[in-house]
C-alpha positions in Angstrom: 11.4 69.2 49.1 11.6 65.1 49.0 11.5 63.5 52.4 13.9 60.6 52.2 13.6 59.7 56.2 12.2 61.1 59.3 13.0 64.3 59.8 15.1 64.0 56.7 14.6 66.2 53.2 16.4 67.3 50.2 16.2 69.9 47.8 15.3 69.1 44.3 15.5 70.4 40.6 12.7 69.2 37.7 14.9 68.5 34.8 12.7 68.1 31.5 12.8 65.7 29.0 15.3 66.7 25.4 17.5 66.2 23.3 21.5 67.5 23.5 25.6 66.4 22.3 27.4 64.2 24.8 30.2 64.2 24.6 33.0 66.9 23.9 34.1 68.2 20.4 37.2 68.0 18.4 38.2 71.2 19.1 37.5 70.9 23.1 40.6 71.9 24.7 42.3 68.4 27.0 39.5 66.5 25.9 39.9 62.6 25.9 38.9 61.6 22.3 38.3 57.6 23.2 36.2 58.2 26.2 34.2 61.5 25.1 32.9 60.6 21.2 30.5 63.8 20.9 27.0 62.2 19.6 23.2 63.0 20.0 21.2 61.6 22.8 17.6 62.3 23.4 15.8 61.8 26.9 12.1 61.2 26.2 11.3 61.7 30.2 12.0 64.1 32.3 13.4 63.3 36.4 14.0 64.9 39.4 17.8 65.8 40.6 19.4 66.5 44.2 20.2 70.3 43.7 23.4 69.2 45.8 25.9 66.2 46.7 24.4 63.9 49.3 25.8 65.6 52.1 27.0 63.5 55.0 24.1 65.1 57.7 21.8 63.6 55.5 23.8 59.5 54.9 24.1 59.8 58.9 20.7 60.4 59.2 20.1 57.2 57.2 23.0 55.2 57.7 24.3 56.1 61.0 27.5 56.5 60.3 30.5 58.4 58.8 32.7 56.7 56.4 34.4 60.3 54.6 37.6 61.2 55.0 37.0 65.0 55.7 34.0 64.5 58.0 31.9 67.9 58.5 27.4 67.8 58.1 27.4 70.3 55.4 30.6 68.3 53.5 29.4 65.6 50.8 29.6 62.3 51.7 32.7 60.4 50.2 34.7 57.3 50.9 31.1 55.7 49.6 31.4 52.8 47.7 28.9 52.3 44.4 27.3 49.2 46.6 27.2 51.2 49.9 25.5 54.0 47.7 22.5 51.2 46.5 22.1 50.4 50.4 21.3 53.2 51.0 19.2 54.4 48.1 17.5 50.5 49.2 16.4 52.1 52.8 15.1 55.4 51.7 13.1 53.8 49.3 11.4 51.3 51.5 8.4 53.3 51.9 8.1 53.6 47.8 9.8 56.4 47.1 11.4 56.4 43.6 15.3 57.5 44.3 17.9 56.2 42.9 21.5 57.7 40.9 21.1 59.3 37.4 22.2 57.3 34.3 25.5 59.1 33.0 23.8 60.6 30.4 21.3 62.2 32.3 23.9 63.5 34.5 25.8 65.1 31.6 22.6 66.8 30.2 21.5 68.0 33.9 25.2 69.2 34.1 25.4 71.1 31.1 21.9 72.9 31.5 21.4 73.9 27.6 25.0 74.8 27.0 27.8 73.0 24.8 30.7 74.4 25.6 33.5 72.5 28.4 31.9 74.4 31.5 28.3 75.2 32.0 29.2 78.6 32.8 32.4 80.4 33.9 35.0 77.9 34.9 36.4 80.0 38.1 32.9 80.5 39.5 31.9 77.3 39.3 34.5 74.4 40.0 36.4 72.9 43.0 39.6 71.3 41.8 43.2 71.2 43.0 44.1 74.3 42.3 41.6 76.1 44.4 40.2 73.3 46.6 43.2 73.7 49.2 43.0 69.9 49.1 39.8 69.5 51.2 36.0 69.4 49.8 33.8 72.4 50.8 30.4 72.4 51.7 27.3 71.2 49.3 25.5 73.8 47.4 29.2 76.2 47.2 30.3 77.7 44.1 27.9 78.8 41.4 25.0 76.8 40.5 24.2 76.4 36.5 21.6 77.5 35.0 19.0 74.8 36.0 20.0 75.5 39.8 22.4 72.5 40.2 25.6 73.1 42.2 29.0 71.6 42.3 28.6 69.0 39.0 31.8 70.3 38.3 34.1 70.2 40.7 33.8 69.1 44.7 33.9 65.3 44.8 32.7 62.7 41.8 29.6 61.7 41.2 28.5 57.9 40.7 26.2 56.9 38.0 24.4 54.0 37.6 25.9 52.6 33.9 28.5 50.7 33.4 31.5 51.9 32.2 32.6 52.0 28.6 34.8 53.9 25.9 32.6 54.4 23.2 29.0 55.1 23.9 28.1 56.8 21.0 25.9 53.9 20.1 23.1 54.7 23.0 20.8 57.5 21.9 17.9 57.2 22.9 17.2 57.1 26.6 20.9 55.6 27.2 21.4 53.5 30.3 25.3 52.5 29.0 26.0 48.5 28.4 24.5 45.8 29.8 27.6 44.7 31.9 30.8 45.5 32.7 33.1 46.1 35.9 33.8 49.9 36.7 31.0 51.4 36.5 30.5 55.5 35.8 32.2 58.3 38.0 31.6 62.0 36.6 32.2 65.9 37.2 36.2 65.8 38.5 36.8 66.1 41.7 38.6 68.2 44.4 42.2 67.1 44.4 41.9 66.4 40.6 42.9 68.4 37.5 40.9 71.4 36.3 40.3 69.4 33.2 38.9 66.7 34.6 35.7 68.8 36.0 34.7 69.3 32.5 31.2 68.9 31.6 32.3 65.7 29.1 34.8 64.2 31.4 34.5 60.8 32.4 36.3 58.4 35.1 35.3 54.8 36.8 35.9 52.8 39.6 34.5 49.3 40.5 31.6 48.8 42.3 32.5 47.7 45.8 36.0 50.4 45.4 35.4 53.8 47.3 37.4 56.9 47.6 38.0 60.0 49.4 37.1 62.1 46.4 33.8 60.3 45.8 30.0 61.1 46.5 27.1 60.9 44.8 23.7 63.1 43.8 19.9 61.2 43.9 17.8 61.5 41.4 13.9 60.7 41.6 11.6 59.4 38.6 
């Protein structure tokens, strides 16, 4: 467990350094060719990651208040802008903790757990999307967890990443952390009054930094 306030812990997964494809390949059924390039990226160092969403018992306990449109503790936090999201990594790290959000492709290697195909396991068990969701988000830790022990990457509400957004990334390899600028920056994992397709392991969406929405959350990680 990793305290992040007073009376305030979260579970969390050791996810070891490798190598894997981003990306999704030709043949990957509603894939988005421009955006998901499949090429070979290699993490040299390994990091800790939130087993779950941030739920919103745990930003109330930090923040002190409730911005998410569907407002329940066990519910992840959403209507969180990228900005708000720093804030409040800023607090929890005052006393020199390490948290902060996953670069997008450590989220995609943490997501897909070893495998390479569009889900990282079976699709039904794992995902909240519009067509199961009943058009609200369900509690943290639901569903199936992959193989590493992380639930709801696909599915639920988005996750923010710290990169910037952009098409082609097939040129970062090595320990990628995306361009150096930009304005969107990362969203991943689909979300729960999105299309199935979009809670593919490859998927990728943005939004701009100070921009939230309903469907939006966001997973610590911890060097």
């Amino acid at each position: 467990m990793f305290a992040l306030a007073k009376n305030v812990e979260i579970e969390m997964i050791w996810i070891a350094p490798g190598s894997f494809l981003m990306g999704s390949p030709d043949n990957e059924l509603e894939r988005n060719e421009a955006k998901e390039k499949q090429h070979s990226v290699t993490l040299t160092k390994g990091f800790w990651m939130a087993k779950t969403e941030t739920s919103q018992r745990v930003w109330q306990s930090v923040m002190k208040d409730n911005p998410s449109k569907i407002q329940g503790d066990d519910l992840p936090v959403e209507q969180v802008s990228w900005n708000r999201a720093q804030e409040f990594i800023e607090k929890i790290n005052r006393g020199g903790a390490r948290f902060r959000l996953p670069h997008e492709a450590e989220w995609e290697y943490a997501c897909r757990a070893g495998t390479t195909t569009a889900y990282a396991g079976s699709r039904d068990q794992m995902t909240w999307h519009s067509g199961n969701s009943n058009r609200t988000t369900h509690s943290v830790g639901s569903k199936m967890a992959n193989a590493w022990g992380l639930f709801n990457m696909h599915g639920n509400v988005s996750e923010m990443c710290l990169d910037w957004f952009q098409e082609d990334i097939s040129e970062f390899t090595i320990d990628p952390k995306g361009p150096a600028t930009g304005q969107r920056k990362v969203e991943r994992g689909g979300q729960y009054t999105g299309r199935i397709r979009h809670t593919r392991s490859a998927d990728r969406s943005s939004n701009v930094p100070d921009g939230s929405a309903f469907f939006v959350g966001f997973r610590l990680v911890h060097d």
